[in-house]
N, C-alpha and C positions, 0 to 999 in steps of 0.2 A: 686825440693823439694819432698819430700818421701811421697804419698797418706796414707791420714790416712784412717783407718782401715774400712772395707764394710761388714761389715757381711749380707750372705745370706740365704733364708729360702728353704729347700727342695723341690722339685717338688714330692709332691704324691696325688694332688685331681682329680677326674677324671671327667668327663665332667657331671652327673647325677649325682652326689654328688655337683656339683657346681650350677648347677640347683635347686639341693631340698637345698641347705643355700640360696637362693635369696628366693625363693617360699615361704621354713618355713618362713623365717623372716619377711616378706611383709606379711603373714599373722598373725602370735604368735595369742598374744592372742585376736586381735580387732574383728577377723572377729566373734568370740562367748558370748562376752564381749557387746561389741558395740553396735547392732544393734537395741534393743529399743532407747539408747540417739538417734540414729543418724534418727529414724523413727520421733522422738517426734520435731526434725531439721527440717527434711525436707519432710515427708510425705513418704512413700516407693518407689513411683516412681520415687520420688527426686532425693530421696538415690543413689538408683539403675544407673540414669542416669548419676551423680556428682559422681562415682565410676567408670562407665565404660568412662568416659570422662577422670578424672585425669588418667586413666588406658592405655589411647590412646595417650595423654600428656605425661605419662613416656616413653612409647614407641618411640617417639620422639626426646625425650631426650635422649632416650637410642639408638641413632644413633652417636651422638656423644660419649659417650660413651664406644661402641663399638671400633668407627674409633680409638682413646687416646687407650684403652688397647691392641691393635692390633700392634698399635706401640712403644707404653711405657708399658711391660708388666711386674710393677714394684710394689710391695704392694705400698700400701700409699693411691691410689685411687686422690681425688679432691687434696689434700693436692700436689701431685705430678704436679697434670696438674694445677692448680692455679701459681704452682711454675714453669712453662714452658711458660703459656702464661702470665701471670703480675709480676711473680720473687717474690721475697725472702718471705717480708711481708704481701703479699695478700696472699702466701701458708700457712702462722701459722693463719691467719687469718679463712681462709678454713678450719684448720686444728684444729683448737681451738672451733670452733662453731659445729664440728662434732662428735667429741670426745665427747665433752656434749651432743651431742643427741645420739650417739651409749649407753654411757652410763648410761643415763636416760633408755633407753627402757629395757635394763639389769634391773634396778631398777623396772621397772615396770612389766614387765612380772615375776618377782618376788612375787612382791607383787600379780597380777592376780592369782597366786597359792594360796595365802591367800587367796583371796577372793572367790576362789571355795572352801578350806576348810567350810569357813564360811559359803556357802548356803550348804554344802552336810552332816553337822554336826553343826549345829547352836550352840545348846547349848554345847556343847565341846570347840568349839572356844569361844565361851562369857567368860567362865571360865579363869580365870585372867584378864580380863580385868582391863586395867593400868588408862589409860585418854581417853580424846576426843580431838581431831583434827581437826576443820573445820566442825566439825557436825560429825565424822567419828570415832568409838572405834577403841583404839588399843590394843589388844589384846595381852599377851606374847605366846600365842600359834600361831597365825596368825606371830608374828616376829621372832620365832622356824621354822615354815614354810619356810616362805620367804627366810629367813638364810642358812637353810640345804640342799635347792635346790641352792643357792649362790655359796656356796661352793663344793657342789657335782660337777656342773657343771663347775666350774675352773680346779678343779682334771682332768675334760675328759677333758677338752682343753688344758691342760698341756700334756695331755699323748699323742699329737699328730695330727695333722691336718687331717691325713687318718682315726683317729679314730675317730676325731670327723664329717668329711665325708659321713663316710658309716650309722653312728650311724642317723643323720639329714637325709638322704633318707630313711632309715626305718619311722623314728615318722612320715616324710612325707605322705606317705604311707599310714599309719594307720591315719593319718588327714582326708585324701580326704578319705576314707572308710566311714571315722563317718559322713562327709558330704553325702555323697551318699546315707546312711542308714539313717538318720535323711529325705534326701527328698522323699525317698521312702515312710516313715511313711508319710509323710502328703499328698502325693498321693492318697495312697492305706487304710488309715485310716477316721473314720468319725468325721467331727467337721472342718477339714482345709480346706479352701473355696479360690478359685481365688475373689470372691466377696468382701472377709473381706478385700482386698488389696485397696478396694474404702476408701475415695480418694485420688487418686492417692497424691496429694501434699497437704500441710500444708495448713489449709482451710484457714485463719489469714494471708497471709502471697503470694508474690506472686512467681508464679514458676520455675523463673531465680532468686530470692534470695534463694529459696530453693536449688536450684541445687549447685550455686554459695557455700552456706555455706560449702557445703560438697567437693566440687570441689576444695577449697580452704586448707583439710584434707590431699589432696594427695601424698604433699611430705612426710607424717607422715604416711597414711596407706602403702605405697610402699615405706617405706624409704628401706627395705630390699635386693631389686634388687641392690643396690648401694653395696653389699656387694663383690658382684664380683670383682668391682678392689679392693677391699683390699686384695683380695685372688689370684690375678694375678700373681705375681710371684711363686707359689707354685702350677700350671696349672701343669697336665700332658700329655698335649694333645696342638696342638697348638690353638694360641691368637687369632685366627682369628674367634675361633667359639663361641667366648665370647655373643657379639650381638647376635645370634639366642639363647643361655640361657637368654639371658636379656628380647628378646620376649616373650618366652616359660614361661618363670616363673610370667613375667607382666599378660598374658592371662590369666595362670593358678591363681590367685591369684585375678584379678578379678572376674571372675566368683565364684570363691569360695566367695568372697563376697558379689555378685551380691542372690547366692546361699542360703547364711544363712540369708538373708534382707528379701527375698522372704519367706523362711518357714516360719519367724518367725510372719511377716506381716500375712500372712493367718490364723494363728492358731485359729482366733476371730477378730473382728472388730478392726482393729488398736488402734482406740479411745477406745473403752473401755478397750484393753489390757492396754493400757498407764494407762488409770485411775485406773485399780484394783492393778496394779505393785506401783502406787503412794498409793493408798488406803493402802495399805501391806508393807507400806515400804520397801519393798524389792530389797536383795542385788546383785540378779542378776536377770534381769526379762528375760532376754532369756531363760533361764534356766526354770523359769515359764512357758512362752510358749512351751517348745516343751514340760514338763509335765501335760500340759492339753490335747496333744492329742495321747502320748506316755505311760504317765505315771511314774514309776519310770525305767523303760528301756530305755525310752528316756534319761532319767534324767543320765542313766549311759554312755550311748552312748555318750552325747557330753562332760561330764564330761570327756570318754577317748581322746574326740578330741580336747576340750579346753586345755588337759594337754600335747597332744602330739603340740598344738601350743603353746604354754608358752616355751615347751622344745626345740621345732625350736627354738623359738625367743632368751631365753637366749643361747643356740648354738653360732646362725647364731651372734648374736650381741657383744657377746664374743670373736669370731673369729677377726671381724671388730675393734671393741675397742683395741686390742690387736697388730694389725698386723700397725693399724694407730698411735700407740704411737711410734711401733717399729722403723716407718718409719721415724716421727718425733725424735728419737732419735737418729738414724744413720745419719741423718741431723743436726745434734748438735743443736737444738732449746729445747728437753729436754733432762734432765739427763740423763747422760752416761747410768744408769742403763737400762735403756729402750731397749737399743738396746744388751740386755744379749740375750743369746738364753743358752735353758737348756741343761747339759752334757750331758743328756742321750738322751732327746725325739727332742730336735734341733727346739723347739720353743721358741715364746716371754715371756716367763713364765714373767717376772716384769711383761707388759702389763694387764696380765691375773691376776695377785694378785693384782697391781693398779684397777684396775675396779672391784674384789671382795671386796675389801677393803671401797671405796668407796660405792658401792651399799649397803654392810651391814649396812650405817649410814640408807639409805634412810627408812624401812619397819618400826624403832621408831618415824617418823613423818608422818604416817598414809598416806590412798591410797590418798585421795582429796590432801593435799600440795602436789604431789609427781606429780599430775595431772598439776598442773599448772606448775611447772617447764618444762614439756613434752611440754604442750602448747605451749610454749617458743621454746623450742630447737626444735617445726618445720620450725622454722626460719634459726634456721643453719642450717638446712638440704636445703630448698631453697636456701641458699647464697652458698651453696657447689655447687647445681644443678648450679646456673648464672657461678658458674669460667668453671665445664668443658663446658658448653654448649659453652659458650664463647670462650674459648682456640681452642675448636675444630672449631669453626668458622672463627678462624683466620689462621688456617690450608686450608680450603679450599679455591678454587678459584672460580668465575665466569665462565672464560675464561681463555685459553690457554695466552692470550694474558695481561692478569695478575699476569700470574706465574712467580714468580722470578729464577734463579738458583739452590735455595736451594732442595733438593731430598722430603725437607717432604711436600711440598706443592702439593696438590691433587686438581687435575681440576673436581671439582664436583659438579656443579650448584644446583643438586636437593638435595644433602648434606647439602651444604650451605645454603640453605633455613630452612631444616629442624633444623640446630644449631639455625639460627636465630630465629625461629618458637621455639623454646628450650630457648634461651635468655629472649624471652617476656615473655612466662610463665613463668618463673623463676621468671622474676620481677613481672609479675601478684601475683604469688604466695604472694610476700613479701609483693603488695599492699595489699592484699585482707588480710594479717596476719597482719599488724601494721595500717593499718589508720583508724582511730575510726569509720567513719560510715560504714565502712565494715561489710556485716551481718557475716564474719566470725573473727571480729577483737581480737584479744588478750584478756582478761579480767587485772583487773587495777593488778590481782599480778601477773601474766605471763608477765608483764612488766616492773613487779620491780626483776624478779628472773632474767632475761633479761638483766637489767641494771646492777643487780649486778655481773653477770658473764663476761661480758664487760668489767667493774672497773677490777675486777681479771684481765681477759684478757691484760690489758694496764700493769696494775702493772706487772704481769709474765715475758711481755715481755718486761720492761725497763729494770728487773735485767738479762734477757736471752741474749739480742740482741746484747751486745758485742763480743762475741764467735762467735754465729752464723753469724753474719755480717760482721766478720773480714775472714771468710772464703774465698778465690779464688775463681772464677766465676769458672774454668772448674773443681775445685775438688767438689765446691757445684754441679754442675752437674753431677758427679761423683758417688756421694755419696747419691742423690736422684733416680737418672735416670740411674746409671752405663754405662754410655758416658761420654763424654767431654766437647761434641758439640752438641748443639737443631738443 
């Protein structure tokens, strides 16, 4: 029987280009956006600790990882190894709950551009306002924003993977800049105190639920490192040094938010920053702090670096959104369409207008609704972490003396621990996001947006599953994996 048709995506990212898409994206906009909700969670030191834990936790995970794109050096990412270690329907399953979370965070670092409008030009942005949302205006200037960055940034991911590459290590760049020169200011300025960082944790509250709340964030603040296998086959360098980007980017990306928790914690007494930011209703209180001890220089400095992480994030997450439909389209689970690549620039261009397209719905139902959908979809970013962790666990061996014949089985004990060490967090993850007394449990509409993308999920795939399922084991393996044989 005649193989149907594989289309391939170019090799031209280079190994620091692949680096600053995991790095931007893990951080976009949270690390400047964030860091008061996340202080008012869990107290600073909370923060800080519940950050650099989940941070040590991906790194973990990102052993297996590694070991999966070293060997299956193939876009698709979870959706690929889900479909290697459990087969067909656990892969659309991976593949269905990641897709909604690549392109939630597209929707929202969107919308994060809105909302720096709206602190650096208030009354500008007020001007049209349309309704309210959840306690939250929407503004037609704020949904002009959001939109024209929507679309800008599909154009550059259309014109090319290298150019969207090289473009993501510059904003990079100029990120960690604005973080450096922001902690410079609270060094070398007066008013920012190591004392105002007292106390250390949520005083209400006790300091393994603090930690926990935030430690349960992780696959949402690092979902970006994941971005790497979706970019794996279009590597120009080999697969093997995938894992040390996966470190280098987790590191860097922690501290970076370890970074902006710390300044902003010091700039005044935690507690009363929180109270005067509530007093002021105010729509971004990081932004407040670093203008109390910067003033409007500061105020412009992280303004450049919250925009050069929004432009990571919708980059880095447009790439992933795009490369994961592609992969599922050449896999015949979605429409033919998916798997077009464009005449000229020899990318996923559907992928890339599908996820423009969609996200443009998101900015008219304001930033709060748009929050709890995210909430949500850090659950499918968990269930993606359980398949590769998994798959790659069942790749390693113990012993010598439990390896079978097959070439992919790796005698690697301390590996294997670590998938398994990858496994339980995963499912920690899922515990500590769905069971209600969990101090970091879902809220009641991040479980209805949850449910209802679920419902979709089942319906999608009763009308999909006769195609994809009538496929041949070695041509579906063919056609995900470009082999025959696992």
């Amino acid at each position: 029987m005649e193989k149907r048709e594989r289309k391939k995506l170019e090799r031209s990212l280079k190994p620091h280009w692949v680096w600053a898409i995991a790095f931007g994206s893990a951080i976009g906009w949270g690390a400047f956006v964030l860091p008061t909700d996340w202080i008012s969670q869990a107290g600073p030191l909370g923060v800080v600790i519940g950050i650099l834990l989940g941070a040590a936790l991906m790194m973990v995970i990102g052993v297996s990882y590694g070991f999966l794109i070293e060997k299956f050096p193939v876009t698709g990412g979870e959706f690929a190894y889900a479909y290697i270690g459990f087969g067909r329907k656990f892969a659309f399953i991976a593949g269905w709950f990641l897709t909604l979370g690549y392109i939630c965070i597209v929707a929202l670092n969107a919308s994060a551009l809105a909302l720096l409008a709206k602190f650096l030009f208030p009354d500008f942005v007020r001007t049209g306002n349309l309704y309210t949302v959840a306690g939250y205006e929407v503004s037609i200037i704020q949904i002009a924003v959001a939109s024209i960055a929507l679309i800008l940034f599909a154009f550059l991911n259309i014109r090319g993977a290298s150019f969207s590459g090289r473009t993501q290590f510059v904003f990079s760049l100029i990120l960690i800049a604005g973080i450096t020169l922001l902690a410079l200011g609270a060094i070398f300025t007066e008013g920012p105190s190591v004392q105002n960082i007292t106390p250390a944790f949520k005083p209400d509250q006790a300091a393994i639920a603090s930690i926990l709340s935030i430690l349960a964030l992780a696959p949402f603040a690092y979902v970006g490192f994941d971005n790497i296998p979706q970019a794996a086959e279009e590597f120009k360098f080999e697969p093997k040094k995938a894992f040390g980007l996966i470190i280098w980017s987790l590191l860097a990306a922690g501290l970076a938010y370890s970074a902006m928790i710390l300044i902003t914690a010091s700039t005044m007494p935690w507690q009363q920053l929180l109270a005067d930011i509530e007093a002021s209703n105010s729509v971004w209180g990081t932004g407040d702090a670093i203008e109390s001890y910067m003033g409007r220089i500061g105020v412009f400095v992280i303004g450049i670096a919250v925009t050069m992480g929004i432009f990571t994030g919708l980059n880095g997450f447009y790439i992933s959104a795009s490369r994961l439909t592609f992969a599922m389209g050449r896999a015949r689970i979605l429409p033919n369409m998916f798997r077009k690549l464009h005449s000229k620039y020899h990318t996923p261009y559907v992928g890339i207008l599908f996820t423009m397209v969609v996200c443009l719905i998101a900015p008219w139902f304001g930033r709060q609704a748009l929050l709890w959908v995210v909430d949500m979809s850090a659950t499918g970013v968990a269930i993606a972490y359980f398949f590769c962790t998994a798959t790659a666990y069942k790749f390693f061996r113990w012993s010598p003396s439990q390896a079978s014949k097959s070439k992919e089985d790796v005698v690697a004990p301390g590996k294997k621990l670590l998938s398994l060490i990858g496994v339980i967090s995963a499912l920690g993850f899922l515990v500590l996001l769905l069971f209600p007394g969990s101090p970091a449990s879902l809220g009641k509409e991040s479980y209805m947006a949850l449910g209802i993308w679920i419902l979709i999920g089942i319906i999608f795939y009763a009308f999909n599953s006769k195609r994809y399922n009538s496929i041949d084991q070695k041509e579906m393996n063919y056609l995900i994996l470009e082999r025959e044989e696992i």
